[in-house]
MIDOSE-1310 file (N, C-alpha, C; in nm, 2 decimals, decimal comma, always signed):
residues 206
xxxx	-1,32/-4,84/+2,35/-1,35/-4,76/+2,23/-1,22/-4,70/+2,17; -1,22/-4,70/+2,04/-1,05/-4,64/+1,97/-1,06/-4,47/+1,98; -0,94/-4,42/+2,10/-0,89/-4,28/+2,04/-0,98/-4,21/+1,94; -1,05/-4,11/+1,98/-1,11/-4,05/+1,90/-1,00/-3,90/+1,87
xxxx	-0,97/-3,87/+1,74/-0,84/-3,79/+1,69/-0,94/-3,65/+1,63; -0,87/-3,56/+1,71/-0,93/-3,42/+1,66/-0,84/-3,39/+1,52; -0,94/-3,40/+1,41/-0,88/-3,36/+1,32/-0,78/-3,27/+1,26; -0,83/-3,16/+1,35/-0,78/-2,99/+1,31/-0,70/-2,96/+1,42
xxxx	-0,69/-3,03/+1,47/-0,54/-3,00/+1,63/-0,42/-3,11/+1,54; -0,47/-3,17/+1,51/-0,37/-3,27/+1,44/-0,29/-3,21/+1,30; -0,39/-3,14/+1,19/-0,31/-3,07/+1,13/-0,26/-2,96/+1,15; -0,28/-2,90/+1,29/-0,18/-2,82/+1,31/-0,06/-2,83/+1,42
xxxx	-0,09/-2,95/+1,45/+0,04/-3,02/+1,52/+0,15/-3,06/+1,40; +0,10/-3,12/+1,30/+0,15/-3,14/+1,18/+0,25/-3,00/+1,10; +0,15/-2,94/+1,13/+0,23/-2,78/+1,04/+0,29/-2,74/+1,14; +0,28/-2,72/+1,27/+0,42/-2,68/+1,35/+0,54/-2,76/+1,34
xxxx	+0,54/-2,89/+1,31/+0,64/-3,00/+1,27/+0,69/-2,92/+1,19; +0,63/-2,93/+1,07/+0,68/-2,85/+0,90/+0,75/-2,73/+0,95; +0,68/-2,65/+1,00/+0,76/-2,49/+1,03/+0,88/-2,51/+1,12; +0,89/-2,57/+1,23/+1,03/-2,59/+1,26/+1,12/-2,68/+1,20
xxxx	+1,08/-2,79/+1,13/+1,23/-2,83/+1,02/+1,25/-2,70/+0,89; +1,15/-2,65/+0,90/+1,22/-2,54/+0,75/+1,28/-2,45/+0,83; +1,22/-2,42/+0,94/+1,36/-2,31/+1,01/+1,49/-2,34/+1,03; +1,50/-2,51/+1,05/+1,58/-2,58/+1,07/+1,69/-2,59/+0,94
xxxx	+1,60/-2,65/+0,84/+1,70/-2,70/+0,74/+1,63/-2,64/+0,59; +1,55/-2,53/+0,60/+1,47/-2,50/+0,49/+1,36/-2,62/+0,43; +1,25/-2,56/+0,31/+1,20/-2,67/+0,29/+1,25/-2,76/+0,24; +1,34/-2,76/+0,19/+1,40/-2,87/+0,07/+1,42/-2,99/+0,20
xxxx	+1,48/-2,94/+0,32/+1,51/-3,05/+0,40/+1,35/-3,13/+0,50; +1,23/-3,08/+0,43/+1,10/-3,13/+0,49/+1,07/-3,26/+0,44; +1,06/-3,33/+0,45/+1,01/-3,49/+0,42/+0,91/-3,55/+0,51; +0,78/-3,65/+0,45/+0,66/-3,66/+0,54/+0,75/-3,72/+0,63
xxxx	+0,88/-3,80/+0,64/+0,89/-3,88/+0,77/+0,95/-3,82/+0,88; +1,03/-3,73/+0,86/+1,10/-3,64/+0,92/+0,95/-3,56/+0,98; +0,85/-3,50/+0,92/+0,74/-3,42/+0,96/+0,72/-3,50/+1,05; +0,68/-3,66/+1,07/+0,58/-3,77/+1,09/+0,67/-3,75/+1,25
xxxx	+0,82/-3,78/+1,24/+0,87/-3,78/+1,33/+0,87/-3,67/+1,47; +0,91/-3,57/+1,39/+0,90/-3,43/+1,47/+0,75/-3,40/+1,53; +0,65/-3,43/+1,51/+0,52/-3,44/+1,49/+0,50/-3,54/+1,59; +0,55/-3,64/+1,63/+0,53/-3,73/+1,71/+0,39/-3,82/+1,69
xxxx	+0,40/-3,81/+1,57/+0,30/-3,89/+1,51/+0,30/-4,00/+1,40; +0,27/-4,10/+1,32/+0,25/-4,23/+1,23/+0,28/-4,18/+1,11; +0,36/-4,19/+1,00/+0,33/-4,15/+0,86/+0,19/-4,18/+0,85; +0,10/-4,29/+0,83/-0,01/-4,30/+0,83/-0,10/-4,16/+0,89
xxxx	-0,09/-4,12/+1,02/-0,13/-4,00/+1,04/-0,10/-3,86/+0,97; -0,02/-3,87/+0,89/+0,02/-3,72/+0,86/-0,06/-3,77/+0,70; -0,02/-3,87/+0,63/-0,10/-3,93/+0,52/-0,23/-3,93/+0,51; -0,34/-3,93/+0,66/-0,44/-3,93/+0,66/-0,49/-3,78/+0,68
xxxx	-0,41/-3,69/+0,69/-0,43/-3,60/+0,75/-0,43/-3,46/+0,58; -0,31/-3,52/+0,52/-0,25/-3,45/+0,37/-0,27/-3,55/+0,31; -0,30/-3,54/+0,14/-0,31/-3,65/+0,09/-0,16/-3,61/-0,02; -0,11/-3,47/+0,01/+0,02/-3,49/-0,06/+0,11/-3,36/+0,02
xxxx	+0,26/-3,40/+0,02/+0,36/-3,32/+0,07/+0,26/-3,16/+0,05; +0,27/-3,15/-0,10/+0,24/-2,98/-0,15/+0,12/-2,93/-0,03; -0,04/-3,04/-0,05/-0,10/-3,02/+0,05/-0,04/-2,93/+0,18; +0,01/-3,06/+0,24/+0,11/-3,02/+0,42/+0,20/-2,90/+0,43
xxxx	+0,22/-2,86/+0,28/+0,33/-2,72/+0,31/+0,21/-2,59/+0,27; +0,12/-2,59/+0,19/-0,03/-2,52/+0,20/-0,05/-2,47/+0,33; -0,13/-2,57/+0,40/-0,17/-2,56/+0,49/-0,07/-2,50/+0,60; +0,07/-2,58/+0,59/+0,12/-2,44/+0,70/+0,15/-2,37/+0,65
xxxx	+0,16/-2,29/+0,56/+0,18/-2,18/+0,49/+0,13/-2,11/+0,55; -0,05/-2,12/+0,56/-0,12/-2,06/+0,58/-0,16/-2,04/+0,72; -0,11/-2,09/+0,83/-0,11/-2,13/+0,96/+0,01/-2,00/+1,01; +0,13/-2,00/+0,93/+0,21/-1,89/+0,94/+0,09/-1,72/+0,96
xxxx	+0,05/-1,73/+0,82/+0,00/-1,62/+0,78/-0,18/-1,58/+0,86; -0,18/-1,70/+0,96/-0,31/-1,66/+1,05/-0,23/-1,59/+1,19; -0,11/-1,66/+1,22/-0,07/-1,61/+1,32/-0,03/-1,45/+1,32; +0,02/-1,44/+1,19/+0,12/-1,27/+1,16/-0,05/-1,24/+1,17
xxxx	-0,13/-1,23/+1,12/-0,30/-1,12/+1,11/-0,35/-1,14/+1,20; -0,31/-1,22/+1,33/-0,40/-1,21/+1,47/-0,31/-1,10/+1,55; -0,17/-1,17/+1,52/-0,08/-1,05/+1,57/-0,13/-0,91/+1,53; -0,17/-0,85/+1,42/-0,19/-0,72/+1,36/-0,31/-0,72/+1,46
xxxx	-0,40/-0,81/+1,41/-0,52/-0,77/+1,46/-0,55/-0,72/+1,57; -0,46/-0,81/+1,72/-0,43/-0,76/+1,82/-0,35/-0,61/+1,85; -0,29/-0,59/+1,77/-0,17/-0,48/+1,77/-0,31/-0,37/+1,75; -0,38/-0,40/+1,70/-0,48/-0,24/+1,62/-0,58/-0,28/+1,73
xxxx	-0,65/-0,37/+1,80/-0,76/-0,36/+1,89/-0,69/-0,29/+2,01; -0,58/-0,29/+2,05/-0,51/-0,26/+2,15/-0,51/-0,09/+2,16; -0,51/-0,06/+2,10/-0,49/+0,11/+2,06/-0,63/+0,11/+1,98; -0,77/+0,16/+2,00/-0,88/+0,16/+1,91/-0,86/+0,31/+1,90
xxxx	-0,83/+0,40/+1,97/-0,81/+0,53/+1,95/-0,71/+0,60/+1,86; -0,62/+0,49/+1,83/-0,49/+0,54/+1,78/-0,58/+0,59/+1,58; -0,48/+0,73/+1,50/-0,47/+0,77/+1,45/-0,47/+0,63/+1,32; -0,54/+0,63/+1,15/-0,49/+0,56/+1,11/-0,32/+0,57/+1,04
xxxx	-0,27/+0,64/+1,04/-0,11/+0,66/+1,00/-0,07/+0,55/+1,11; -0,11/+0,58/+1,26/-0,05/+0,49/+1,37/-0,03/+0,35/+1,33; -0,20/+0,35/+1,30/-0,25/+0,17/+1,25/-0,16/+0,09/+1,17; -0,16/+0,22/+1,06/-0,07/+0,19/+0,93/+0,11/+0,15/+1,00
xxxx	+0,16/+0,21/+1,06/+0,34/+0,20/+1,10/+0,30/+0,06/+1,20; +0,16/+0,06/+1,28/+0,21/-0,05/+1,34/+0,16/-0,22/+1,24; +0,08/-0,18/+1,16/+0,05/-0,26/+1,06/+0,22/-0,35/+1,01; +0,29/-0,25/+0,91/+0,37/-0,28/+0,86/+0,45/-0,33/+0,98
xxxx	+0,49/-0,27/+1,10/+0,57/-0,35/+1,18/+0,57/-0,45/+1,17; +0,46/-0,52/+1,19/+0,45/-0,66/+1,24/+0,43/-0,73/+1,11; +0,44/-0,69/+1,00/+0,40/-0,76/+0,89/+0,56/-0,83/+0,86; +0,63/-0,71/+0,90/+0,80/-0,71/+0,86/+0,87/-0,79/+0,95
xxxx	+0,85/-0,85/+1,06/+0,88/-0,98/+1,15/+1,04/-0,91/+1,18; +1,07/-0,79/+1,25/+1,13/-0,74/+1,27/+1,21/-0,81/+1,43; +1,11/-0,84/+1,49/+1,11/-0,85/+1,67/+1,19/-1,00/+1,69; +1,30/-0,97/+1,76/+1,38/-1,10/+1,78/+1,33/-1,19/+1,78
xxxx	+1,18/-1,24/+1,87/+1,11/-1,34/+1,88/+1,05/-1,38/+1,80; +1,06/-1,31/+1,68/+0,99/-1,34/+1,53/+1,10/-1,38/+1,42; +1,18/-1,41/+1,48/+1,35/-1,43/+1,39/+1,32/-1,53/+1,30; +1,25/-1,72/+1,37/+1,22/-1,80/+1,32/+1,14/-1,84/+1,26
xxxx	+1,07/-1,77/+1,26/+0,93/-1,72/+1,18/+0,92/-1,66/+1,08; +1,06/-1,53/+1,06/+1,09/-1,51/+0,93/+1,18/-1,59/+0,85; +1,26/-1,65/+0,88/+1,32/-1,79/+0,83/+1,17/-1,84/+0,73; +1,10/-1,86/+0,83/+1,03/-2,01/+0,77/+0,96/-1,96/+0,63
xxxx	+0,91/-1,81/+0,67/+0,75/-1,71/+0,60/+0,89/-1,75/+0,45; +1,02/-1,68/+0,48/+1,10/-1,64/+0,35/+1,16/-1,78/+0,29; +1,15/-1,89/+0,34/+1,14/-2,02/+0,23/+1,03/-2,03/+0,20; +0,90/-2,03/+0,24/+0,80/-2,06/+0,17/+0,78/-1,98/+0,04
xxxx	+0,82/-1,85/+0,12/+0,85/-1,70/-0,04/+0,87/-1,77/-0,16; +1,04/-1,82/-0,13/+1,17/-1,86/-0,23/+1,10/-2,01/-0,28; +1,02/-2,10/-0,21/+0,98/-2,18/-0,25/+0,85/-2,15/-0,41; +0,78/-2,08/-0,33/+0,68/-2,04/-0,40/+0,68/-2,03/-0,54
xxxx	+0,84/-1,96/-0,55/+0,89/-1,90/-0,72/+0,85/-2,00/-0,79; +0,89/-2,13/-0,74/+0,87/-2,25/-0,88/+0,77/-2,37/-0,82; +0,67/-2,27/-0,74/+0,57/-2,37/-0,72/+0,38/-2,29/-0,74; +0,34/-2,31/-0,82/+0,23/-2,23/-0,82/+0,15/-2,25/-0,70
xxxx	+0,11/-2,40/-0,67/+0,05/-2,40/-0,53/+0,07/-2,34/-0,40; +0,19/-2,27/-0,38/+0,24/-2,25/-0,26/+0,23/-2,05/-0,32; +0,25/-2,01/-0,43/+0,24/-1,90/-0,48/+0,07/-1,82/-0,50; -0,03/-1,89/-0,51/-0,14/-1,89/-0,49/-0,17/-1,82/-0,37
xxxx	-0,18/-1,91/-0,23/-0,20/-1,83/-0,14/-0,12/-1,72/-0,08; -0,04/-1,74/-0,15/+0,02/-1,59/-0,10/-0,04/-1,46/-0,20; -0,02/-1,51/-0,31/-0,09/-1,36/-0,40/-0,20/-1,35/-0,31; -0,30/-1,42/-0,29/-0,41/-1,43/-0,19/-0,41/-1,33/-0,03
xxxx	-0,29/-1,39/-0,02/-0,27/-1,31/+0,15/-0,22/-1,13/+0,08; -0,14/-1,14/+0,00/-0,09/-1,01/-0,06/-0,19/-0,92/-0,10; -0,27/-0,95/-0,18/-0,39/-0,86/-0,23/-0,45/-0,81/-0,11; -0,49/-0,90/+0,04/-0,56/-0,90/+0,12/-0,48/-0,76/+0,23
xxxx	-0,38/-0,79/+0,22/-0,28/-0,69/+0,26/-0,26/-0,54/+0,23; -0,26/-0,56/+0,05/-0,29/-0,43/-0,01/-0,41/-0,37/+0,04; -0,51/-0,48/+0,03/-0,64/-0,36/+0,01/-0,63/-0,29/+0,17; -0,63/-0,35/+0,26/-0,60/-0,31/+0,39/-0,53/-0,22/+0,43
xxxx	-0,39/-0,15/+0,37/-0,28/-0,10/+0,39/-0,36/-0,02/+0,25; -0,43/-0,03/+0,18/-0,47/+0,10/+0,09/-0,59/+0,18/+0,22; -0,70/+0,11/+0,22/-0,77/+0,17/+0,30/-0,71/+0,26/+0,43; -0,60/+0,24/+0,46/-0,51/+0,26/+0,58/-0,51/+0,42/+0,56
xxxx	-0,40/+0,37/+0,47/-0,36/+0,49/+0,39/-0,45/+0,60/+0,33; -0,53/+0,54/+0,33/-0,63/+0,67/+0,22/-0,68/+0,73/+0,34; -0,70/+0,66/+0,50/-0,73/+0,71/+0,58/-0,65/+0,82/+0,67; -0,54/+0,74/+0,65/-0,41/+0,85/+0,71/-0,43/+1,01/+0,63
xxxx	-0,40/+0,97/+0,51/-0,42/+1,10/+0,38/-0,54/+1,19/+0,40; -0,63/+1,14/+0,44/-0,76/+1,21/+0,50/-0,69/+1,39/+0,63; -0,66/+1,27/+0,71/-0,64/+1,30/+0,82/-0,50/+1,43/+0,82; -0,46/+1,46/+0,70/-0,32/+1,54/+0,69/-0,37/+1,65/+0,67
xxxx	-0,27/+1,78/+0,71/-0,36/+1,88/+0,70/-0,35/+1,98/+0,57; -0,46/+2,00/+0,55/-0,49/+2,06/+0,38/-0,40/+2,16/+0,34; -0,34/+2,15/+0,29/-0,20/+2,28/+0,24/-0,22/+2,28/+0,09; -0,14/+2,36/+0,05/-0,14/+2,38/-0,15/-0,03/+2,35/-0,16
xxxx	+0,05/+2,28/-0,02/+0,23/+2,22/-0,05/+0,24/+2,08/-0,04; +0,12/+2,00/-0,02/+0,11/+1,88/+0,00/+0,06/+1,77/-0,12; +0,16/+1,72/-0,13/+0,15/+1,65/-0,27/+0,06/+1,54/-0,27; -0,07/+1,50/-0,35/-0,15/+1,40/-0,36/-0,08/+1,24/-0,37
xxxx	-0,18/+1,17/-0,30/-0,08/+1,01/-0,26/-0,20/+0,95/-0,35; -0,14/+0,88/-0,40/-0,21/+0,69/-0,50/-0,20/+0,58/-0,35; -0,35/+0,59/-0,27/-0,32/+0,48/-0,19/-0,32/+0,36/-0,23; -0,30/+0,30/-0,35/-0,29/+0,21/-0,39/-0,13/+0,15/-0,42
xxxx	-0,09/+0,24/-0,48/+0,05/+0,23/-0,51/+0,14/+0,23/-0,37; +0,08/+0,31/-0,28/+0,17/+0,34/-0,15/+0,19/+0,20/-0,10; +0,03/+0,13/-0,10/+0,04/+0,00/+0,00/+0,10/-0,08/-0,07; +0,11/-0,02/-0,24/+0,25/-0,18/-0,26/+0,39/-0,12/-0,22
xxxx	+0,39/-0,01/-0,25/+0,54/-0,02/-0,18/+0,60/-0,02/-0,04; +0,47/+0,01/+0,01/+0,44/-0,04/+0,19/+0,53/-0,19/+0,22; +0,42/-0,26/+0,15/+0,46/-0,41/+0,14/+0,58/-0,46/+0,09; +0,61/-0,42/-0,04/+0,76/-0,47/-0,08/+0,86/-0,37/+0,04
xxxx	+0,87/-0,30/+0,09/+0,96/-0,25/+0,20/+0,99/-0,36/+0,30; +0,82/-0,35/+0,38/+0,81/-0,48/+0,49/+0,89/-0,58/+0,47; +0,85/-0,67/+0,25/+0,95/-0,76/+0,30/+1,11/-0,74/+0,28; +1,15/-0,65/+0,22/+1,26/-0,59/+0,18/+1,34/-0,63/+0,35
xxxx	+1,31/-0,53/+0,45/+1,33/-0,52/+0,54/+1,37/-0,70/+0,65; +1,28/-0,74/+0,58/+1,27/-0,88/+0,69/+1,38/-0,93/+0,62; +1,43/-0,95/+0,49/+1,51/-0,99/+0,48/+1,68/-0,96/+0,46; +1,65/-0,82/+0,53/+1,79/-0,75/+0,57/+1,83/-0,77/+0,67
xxxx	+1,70/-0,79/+0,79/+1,76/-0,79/+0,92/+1,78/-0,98/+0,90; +1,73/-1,06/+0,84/+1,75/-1,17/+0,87/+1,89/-1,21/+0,79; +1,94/-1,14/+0,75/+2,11/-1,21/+0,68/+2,21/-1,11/+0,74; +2,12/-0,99/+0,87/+2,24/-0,95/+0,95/+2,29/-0,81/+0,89
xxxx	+2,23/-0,78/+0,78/+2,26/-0,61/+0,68/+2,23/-0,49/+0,76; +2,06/-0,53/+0,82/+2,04/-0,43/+0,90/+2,04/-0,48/+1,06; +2,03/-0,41/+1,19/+1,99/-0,46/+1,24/+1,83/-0,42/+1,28; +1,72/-0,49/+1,40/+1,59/-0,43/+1,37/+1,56/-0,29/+1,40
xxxx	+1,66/-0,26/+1,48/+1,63/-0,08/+1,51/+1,67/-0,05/+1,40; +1,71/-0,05/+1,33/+1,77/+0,04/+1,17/+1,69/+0,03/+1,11; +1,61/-0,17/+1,05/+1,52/-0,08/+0,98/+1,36/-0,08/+1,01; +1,37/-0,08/+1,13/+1,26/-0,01/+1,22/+1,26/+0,18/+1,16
xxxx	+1,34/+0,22/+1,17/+1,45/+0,37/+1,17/+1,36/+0,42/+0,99; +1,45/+0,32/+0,85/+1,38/+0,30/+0,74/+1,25/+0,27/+0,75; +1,19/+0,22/+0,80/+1,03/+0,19/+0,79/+0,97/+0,31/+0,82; +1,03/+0,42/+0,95/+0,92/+0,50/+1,00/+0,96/+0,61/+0,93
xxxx	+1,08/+0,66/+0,89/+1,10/+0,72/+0,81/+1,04/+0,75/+0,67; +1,08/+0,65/+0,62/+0,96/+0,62/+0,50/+0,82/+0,66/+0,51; +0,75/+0,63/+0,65/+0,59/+0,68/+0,63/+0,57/+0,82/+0,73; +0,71/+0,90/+0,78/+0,69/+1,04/+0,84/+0,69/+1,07/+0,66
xxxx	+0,79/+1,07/+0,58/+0,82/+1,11/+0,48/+0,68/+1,13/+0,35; +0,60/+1,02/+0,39/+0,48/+0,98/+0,33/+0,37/+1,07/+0,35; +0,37/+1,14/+0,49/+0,27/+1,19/+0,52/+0,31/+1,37/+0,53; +0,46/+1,37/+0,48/+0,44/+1,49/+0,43/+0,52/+1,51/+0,35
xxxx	+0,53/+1,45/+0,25/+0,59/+1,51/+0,12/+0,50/+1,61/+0,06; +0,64/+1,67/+0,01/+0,60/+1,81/-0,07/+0,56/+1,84/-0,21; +0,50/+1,89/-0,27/+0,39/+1,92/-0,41/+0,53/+1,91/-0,47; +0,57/+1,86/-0,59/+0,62/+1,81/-0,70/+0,65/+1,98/-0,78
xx	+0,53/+2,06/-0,74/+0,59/+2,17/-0,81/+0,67/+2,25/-0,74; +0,70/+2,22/-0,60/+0,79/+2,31/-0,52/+0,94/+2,35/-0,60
């Protein structure tokens, strides 16, 4: 009887291929045969599997961005008791791919970024994962804001606005420590700072 081929172990054997040549050589240097190769599998296979390049870099795109939200996910089941401000600093941690072992991983996430600019397909699922991020890091936040204690010196937060600037920090950050500007305690140091600073800034009319 012929090899019966699990579909979905296959394309993500495929997209691990993809994600380590872009760490490698960025995406410009991904090609299906170079994937096919690294992949240890047939152009035909990777062809049967994507019906085009854009496809194959989608799909790990998004393979990236399941791993970083299981990570979170795990990070926040681990602590169910924890405070949401907690939720929220360890949220952004890990969004920000700060941790040595996540070095090549922000390589890859920040070409697909830089890629994205002049590709709508590849810019799509990220507004997608981004909005998803907002709303999450809003709710966070409005929950932290709850939890602060009621003064006439404590200045009102837009949890909406916070979690974008949440996020542009995150990636602000990943891409400091990854060209060597900061290192990850530093802006580990900026991150937390930023959200002691958040939870108690002062009334504007002070």
């Amino acid at each position: 009887m012929p090899k019966q081929v699990d579909h979905v172990s296959r394309r993500r054997q495929i997209a691990e291929a993809v994600c380590r040549l872009a760490d490698e050589r960025g995406l410009e240097g991904v090609t299906l045969r170079d994937v096919a190769a690294r992949a240890q599998v047939s152009m035909g296979a990777v062809q049967r599997c994507f019906a085009t390049k854009e496809e194959m870099l989608v799909f790990a795109l998004g393979q990236i961005g399941e791993r970083i939200g299981e990570r979170v996910r795990a990070r926040l089941i681990a602590g169910p008791a924890q405070s949401a401000g907690t939720e929220l600093g360890h949220a952004v941690t890990e969004i920000a791919l700060l941790d040595r072992e996540h070095r090549a991983e922000a390589r890859v996430w920040l070409a697909f970024v830089a890629q994205a600019a002049v590709s709508d397909a590849l810019a799509e699922p990220l507004r997608v994962n981004y909005t998803a991020l907002q709303e999450a890091f809003t709710h966070l936040v409005t929950a932290a804001a709850a939890d602060r204690p009621t003064t006439d010196r404590a200045a009102p937060l837009d949890p909406q606005r916070e979690a974008r600037a949440l996020l542009a920090l995150a990636d602000g950050l990943t891409t400091h420590v990854l060209i060597g500007h900061l290192t990850p305690d530093q802006a580990r140091d900026v991150l937390h700072t930023h959200l002691e600073n958040l939870w108690h800034r002062p009334s504007r009319t002070d």
